[in-house]
C-alpha positions in Angstrom: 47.1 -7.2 -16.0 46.1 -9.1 -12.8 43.3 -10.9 -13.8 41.3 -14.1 -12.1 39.1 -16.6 -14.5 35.5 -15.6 -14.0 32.1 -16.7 -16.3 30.6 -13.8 -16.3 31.2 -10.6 -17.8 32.9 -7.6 -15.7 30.2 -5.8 -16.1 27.9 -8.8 -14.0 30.7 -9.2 -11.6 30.3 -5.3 -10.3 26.3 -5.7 -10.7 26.4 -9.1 -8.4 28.1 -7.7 -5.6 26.4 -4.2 -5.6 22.9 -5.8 -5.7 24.6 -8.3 -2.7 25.2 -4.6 -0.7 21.4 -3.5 -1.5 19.8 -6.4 -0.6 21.9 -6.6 2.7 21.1 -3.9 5.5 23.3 -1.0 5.2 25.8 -0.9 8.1 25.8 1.1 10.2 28.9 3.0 10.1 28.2 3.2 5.8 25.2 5.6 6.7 26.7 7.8 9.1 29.7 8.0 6.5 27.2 8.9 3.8 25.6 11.7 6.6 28.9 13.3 6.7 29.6 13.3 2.9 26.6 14.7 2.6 27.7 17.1 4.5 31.1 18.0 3.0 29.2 18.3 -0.3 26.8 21.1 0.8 29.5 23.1 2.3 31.5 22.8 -0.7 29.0 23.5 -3.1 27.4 26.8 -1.1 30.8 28.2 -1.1 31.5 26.8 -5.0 27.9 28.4 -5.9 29.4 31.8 -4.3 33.0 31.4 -6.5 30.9 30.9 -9.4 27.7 33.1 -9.0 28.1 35.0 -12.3 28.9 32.2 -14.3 26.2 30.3 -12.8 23.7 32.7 -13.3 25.0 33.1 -17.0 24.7 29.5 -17.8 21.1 29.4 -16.5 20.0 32.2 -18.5 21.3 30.5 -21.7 19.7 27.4 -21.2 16.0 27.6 -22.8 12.5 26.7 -21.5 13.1 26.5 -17.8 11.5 25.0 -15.0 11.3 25.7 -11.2 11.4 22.1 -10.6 14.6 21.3 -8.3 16.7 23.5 -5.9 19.9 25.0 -7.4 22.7 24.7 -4.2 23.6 28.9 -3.2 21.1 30.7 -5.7 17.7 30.8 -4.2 16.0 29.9 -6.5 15.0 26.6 -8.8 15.7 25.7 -12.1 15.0 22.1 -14.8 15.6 19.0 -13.5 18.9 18.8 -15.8 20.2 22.4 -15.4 20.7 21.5 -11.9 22.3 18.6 -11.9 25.1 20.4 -14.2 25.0 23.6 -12.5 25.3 21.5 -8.9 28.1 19.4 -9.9 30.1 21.6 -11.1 29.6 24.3 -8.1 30.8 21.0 -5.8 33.8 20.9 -7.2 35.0 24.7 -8.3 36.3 25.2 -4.4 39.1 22.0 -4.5 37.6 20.9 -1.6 35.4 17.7 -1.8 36.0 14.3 -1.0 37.9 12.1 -3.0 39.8 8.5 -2.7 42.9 8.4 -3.0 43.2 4.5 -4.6 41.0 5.9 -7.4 42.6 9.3 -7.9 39.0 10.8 -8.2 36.2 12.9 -6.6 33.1 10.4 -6.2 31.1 12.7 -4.2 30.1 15.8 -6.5 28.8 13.9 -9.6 27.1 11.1 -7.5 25.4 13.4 -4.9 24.6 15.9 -7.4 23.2 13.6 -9.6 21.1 12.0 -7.1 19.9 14.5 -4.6 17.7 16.6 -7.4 16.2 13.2 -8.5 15.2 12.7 -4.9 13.5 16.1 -4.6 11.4 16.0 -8.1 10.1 12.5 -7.7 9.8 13.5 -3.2 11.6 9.9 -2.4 13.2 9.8 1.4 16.1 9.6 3.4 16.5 6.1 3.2 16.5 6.6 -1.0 19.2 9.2 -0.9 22.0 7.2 1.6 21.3 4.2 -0.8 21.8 5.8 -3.6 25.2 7.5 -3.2 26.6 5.0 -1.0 26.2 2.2 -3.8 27.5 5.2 -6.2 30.4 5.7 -4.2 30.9 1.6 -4.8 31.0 1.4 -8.2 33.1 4.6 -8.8 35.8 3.9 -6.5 35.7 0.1 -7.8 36.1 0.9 -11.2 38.7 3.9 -10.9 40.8 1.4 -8.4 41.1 -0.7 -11.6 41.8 1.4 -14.2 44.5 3.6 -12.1 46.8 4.8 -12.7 46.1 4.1 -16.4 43.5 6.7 -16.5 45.9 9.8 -15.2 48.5 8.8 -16.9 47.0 8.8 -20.4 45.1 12.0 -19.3 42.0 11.4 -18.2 39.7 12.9 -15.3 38.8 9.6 -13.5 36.0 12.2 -11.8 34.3 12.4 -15.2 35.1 9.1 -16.3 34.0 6.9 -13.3 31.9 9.9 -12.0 29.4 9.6 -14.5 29.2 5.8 -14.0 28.7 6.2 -10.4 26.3 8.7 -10.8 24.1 6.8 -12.8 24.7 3.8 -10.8 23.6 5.9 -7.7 20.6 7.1 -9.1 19.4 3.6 -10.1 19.9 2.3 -6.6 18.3 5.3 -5.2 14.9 4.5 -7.8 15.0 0.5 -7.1 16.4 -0.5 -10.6 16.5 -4.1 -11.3 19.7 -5.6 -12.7 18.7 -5.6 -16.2 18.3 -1.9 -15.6 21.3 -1.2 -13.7 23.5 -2.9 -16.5 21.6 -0.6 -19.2 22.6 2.2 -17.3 26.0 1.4 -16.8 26.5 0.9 -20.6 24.8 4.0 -21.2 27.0 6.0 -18.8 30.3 4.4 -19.6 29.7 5.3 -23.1 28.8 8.8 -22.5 31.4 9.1 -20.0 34.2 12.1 -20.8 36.9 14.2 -18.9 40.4 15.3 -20.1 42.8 16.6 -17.3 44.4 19.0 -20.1 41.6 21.4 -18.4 43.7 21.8 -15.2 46.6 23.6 -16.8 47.2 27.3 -17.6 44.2 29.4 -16.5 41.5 27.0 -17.6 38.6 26.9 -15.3 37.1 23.6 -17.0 38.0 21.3 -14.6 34.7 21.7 -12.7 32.9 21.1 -15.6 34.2 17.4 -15.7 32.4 16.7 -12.2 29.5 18.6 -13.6 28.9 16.6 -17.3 29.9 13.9 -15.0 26.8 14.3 -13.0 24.4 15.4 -15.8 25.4 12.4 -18.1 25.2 9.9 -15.3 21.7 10.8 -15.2 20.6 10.8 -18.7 22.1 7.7 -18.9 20.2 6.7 -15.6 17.0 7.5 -18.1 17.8 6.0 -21.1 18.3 2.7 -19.0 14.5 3.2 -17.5 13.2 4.0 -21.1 14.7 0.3 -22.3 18.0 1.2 -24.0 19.9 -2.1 -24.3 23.6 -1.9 -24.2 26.2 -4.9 -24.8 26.9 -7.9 -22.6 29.9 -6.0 -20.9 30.4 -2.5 -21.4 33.5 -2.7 -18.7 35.4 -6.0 -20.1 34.5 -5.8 -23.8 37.1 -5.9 -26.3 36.2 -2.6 -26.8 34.7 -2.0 -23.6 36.2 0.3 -20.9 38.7 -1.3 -19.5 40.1 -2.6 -23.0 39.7 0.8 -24.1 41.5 3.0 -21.1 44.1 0.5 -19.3 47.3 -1.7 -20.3 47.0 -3.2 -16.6 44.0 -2.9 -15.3 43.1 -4.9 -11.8 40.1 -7.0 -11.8 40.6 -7.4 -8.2 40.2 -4.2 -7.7 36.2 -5.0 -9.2 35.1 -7.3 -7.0 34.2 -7.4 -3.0 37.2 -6.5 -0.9 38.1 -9.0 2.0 38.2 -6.4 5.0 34.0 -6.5 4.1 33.8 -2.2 4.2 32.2 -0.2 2.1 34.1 2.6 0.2 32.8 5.5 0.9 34.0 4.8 4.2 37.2 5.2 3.1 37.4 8.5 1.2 39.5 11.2 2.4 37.8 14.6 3.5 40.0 17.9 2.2 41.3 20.2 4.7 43.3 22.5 2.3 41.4 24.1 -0.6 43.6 23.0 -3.0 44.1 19.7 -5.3 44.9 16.8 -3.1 48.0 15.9 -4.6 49.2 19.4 -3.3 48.2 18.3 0.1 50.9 16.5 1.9 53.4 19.5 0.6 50.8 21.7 2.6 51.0 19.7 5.9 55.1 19.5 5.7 54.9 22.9 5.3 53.2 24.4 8.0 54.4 21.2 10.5 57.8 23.4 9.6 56.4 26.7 10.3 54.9 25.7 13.9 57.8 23.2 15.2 60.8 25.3 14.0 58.9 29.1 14.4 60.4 29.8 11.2 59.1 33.0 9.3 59.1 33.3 5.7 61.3 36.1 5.1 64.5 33.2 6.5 63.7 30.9 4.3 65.9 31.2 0.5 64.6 27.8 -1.1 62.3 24.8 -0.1 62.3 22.0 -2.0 59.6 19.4 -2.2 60.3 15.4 -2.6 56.9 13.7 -3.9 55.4 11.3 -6.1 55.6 11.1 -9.4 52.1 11.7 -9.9 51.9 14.8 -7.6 54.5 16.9 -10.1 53.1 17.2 -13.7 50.6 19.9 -13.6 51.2 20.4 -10.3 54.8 21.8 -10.1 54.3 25.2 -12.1 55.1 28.2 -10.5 53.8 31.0 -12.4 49.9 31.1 -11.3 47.4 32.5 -13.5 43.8 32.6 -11.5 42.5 30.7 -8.6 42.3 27.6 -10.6 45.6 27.4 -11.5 46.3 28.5 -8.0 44.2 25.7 -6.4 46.8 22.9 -8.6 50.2 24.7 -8.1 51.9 23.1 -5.3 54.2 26.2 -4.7 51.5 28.6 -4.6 49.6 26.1 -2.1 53.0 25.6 0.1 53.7 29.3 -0.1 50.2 30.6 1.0 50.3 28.4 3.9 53.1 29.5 5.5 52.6 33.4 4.6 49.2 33.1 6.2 49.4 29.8 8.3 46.8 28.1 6.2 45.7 27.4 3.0 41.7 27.2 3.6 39.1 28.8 1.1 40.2 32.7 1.9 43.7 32.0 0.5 42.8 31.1 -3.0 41.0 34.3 -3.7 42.2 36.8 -6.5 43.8 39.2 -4.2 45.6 37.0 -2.2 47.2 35.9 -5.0 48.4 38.4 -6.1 50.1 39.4 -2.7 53.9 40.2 -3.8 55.3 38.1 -0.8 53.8 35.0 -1.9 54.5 35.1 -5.3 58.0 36.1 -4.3 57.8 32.6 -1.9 55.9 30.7 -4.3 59.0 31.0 -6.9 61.2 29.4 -4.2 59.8 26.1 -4.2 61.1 23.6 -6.4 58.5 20.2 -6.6 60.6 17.1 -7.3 59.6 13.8 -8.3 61.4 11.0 -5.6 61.3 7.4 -7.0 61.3 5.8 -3.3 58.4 7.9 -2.7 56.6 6.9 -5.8 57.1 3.2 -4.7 54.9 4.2 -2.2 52.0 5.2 -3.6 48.9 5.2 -4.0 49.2 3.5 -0.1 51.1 6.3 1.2 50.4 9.8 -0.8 54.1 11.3 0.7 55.7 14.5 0.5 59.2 15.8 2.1 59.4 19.7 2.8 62.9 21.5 3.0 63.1 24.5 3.6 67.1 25.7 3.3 67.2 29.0 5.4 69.4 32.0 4.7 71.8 30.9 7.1 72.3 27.8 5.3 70.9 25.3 7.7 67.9 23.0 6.3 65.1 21.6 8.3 62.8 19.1 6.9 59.3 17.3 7.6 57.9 14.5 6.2 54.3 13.5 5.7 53.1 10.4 4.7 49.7 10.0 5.2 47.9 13.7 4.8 45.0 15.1 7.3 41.6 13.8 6.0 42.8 10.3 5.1 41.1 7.1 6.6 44.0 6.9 8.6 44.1 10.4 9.9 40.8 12.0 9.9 39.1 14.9 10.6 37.5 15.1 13.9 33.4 15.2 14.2 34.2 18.7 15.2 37.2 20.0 12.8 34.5 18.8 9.7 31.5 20.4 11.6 34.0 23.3 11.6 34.8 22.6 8.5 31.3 22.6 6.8 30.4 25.8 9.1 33.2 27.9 7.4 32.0 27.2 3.3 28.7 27.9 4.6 29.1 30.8 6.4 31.7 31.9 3.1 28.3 30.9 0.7 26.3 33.0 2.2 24.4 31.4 5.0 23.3 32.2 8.4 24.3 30.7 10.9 20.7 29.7 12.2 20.6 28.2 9.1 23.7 26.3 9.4 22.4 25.3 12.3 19.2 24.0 10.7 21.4 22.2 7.8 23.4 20.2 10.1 20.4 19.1 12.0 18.4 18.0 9.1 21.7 16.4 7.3 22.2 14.7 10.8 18.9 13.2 10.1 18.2 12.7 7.1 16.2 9.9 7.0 13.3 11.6 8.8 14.2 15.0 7.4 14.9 15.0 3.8 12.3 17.0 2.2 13.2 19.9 5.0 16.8 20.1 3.6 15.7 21.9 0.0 14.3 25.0 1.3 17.6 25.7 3.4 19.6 25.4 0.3 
C-alpha cells in the first residue's frame, strides 16, 4: 500500500483538510459546479420518481406514522423527514444517469444531495448551507473511494453505498456547522453503518437504487447520532479494524489528503449523457461515432466487438436482458440501442423498447472483451474500441478514450440545460416550471426555500 508517515489518525487527516476547505471561502468555480449538480440531480430524480411511481407510493404507504414534513422529488406531496431521504436517494439513481467520478468508481451526488437537501428544508437553512454541505460531501466521498479503489469493486462492493453514506453524513454536518469532534462522530457512525453489495446489479434485480438510497438515509442517522454525543474510536478509516483495514489490500493514503493541483472534487465528476451505467459509456460513444462517420445501418453489420477494461466487462458483458435495470448495465443492449435508434437517452431503456426484436437480434451480436493495454489505462483513461465487422467482411473501428461528460470533455452549459430539460419534462413537469427550477437552482443562494414547492 502507498503509505506516507503521519501522527495522526486517518480519520484526523481527512477532518484537517476538510475543516481547512470550510474555513477558506469557497471558490468560485466549486459553487457554480455544485449549481449544476444540483441540477443533474433534480432532473434525474423527477424522471427516477416517474420510473418508480408505484413502488414509491408502495413504500410510503408501508412506512407508519407519517409526517408532511419535507418534499418527496416527483410526487406532490410530503412525507417524514427519513422516508424522504430514502425514497429521494433512491429515485436519483433508478434512471443511470447521475453524476459520478470516475477515480472513485461511485455516484457521490444522489446520497449526498438527498441526504442534505430535506435537512435544509425541515430546519429552513439557506443557499449558502446547501453548496457547503454537498460540496464538502462530495470531498470526503470521492477522497475516501479514490483510496480504497479498486479494492472496493473488486471484492464486490457498491463504493456509492459505502462512501455514499460517509459523504452524506459528512455533507450534512458541514451544511449544520458541526465542529470536528462532531464531524469525526459522524464519520465513525456512518462508516460503520455504511453497506452496499454490487451482486444487486445482475439478473433482473432492481436493488441497486437502493444502495444510493440506505446510503443517503444512514448518512443521516449517523449525522444524528453524532449531534446526540455518540462517541466512536480514534480512527474509524485507519483502524486495524477500521475501513480501510477492513475493505483494501492497497489502499492509497494519498489519495486522503489535499491534492497538489488545489481543486475541489466535485469539480471533477463526470455528468452522464447515456442512461446507462458508465462503464457502458465509452462502448456507446464508439458506437454511434461509427454509425455517423461511416452512415452505416444496422441491418450491415454481422458482429461488433468491443475492447474495454477489465472492470467494464463483469456484469456488464451479458447479453440476455431481463428489465430495464439489467438493460441499463448490459453493454450490448446499450451499444445496440444506440445505433438502432441513434441514442441511448432515457426513452431507450423503457420496457417496450426492449423488447423491440431488432435490438435484441443486435444486442446478441456484440461480444464485450476485456483488453489488458486498455486496462493499463485506467482509471485515467475509461477506453473502449468498437468494431463493427460488416456483412461484406470489411471492419471499421472507433476508439474512445475519454467519454462525453468527463472533466476533460464536458457537456456544454447548453447540452446539460438540455439535458436536465428532457428528465424533467419525462417526470412530469411543465415547462414554466422548468423554467422556474432552473432559475431558482441558478440562484440558489437567494432562492432556496422557492425550490420545494416546484418539486
Amino acid at each position: 500500500m502507498k503509505e506516507t508517515k503521519v501522527t495522526n489518525s486517518f480519520t484526523d487527516i481527512l477532518i484537517d483538510d476538510l475543516y481547512n476547505i470550510i474555513y477558506n471561502k469557497l471558490p468560485g468555480s466549486a459553487i457554480f459546479h455544485a449549481k449544476k449538480r444540483l441540477l443533474d440531480y433534480i432532473g434525474v430524480t423527477l424522471a427516477g420518481a416517474k420510473l418508480f411511481y408505484d413502488k414509491g407510493i408502495s413504500l410510503l404507504n408501508n412506512f407508519e406514522g407519517e409526517l408532511e414534513q419535507t418534499t418527496v422529488i416527483g410526487y406532490n406531496k410530503k412525507s417524514s423527514l427519513l422516508n424522504t431521504i430514502l425514497l429521494n436517494g433512491i429515485n436519483s439513481h433508478v434512471a443511470e444517469l447521475d453524476d459520478g467520478e470516475r477515480f472513485a468508481m461511485m455516484h457521490p451526488g444522489s446520497p449526498i444531495i438527498s441526504a442534505i437537501l430535506p435537512i435544509i428544508e425541515e430546519r429552513k437553512l439557506n443557499g449558502h448551507d446547501l453548496l457547503r454541505g454537498m460540496i464538502i460531501g462530495y470531498e470526503a466521498s470521492i477522497r475516501i473511494a479514490r483510496s480504497l479503489q479498486p479494492a472496493l469493486k473488486d471484492r464486490g462492493f457498491h463504493a456509492t453505498g459505502i462512501t455514499g453514506t460517509i459523504g452524506a453524513a459528512v455533507g450534512i454536518g458541514a451544511a449544520l456547522n458541526y465542529s470536528k469532534s462532531e464531524m469525526k462522530n459522524a464519520i465513525s457512525a456512518a462508516a460503520t453503518g455504511a453497506a452496499g453489495l454490487l451482486e444487486v446489479i445482475d439478473d433482473d434485480s432492481q436493488l441497486k437504487p437502493y444502495n444510493s438510497g440506505h446510503a443517503a438515509l444512514s448518512g443521516a442517522i449517523a449525522s444524528f447520532m453524532a449531534k446526540s454525543d455518540f462517541q466512536g474510536p480514534n480512527d474509524v478509516l485507519g483502524g486495524r479494524r477500521g475501513l480501510f483495514n477492513t475493505l483494501s489490500d492497497n489502499y492509497d493514503l494519498t489519495k486522503l489528503r489535499s491534492d497538489a493541483n488545489d481543486y475541489l472534487r466535485i469539480e471533477n465528476v463526470y455528468v452522464k449523457p447515456y442512461a446507462a451505467c458508465r462503464h457502458c459509456h465509452p462502448a456507446v460513444e464508439g458506437a454511434l461515432n461509427l454509425l455517423y462517420s461511416e452512415n452505416i445501418l444496422y441491418a450491415d453489420i454481422d458482429k461488433i466487438n468491443v475492447y474495454t477494461y477489465y472492470w467494464a466487462v463483469k456484469g456488464h458483458d451479458h447479453k440476455s436482458i431481463n428489465g430495464v435495470s439489467s438493460a441499463k448495465m448490459s453493454t450490448p443492449y446499450s451499444v445496440a440501442v444506440a445505433i438502432i435508434k441513434g441514442k441511448a437517452g432515457i426513452h431507450e431503456f423503457m420496457p417496450e423498447v426492449i423488447e423491440e426484436p431488432k435490438i435484441i437480434e443486435l444486442t446478441n451480436k456484440v461480444s464485450v472483451v476485456s483488453d489488458d493495454s486498455i486496462t493499463k489505462l485506467f482509471p485515467h483513461k475509461r477506453a473502449a474500441i468498437v468494431e463493427f465487422i460488416k456483412k461484406d467482411g470489411s471492419r471499421v473501428r472507433n476508439r474512445v478514450d475519454i467519454p462525453k461528460g468527463e472533466p476533460e470533455n464536458p457537456l456544454s452549459d447548453i447540452e446539460l440545460k438540455e439535458k436536465f430539460y428532457e428528465l424533467a419534462l419525462f417526470g412530469n413537469k411543465k415547462i414554466n416550471e422548468i423554467d422556474d427550477i432552473f432559475r431558482v437552482v441558478m440562484n440558489i443562494e437567494n432562492q432556496l426555500m422557492d425550490l420545494y414547492p416546484l418539486l
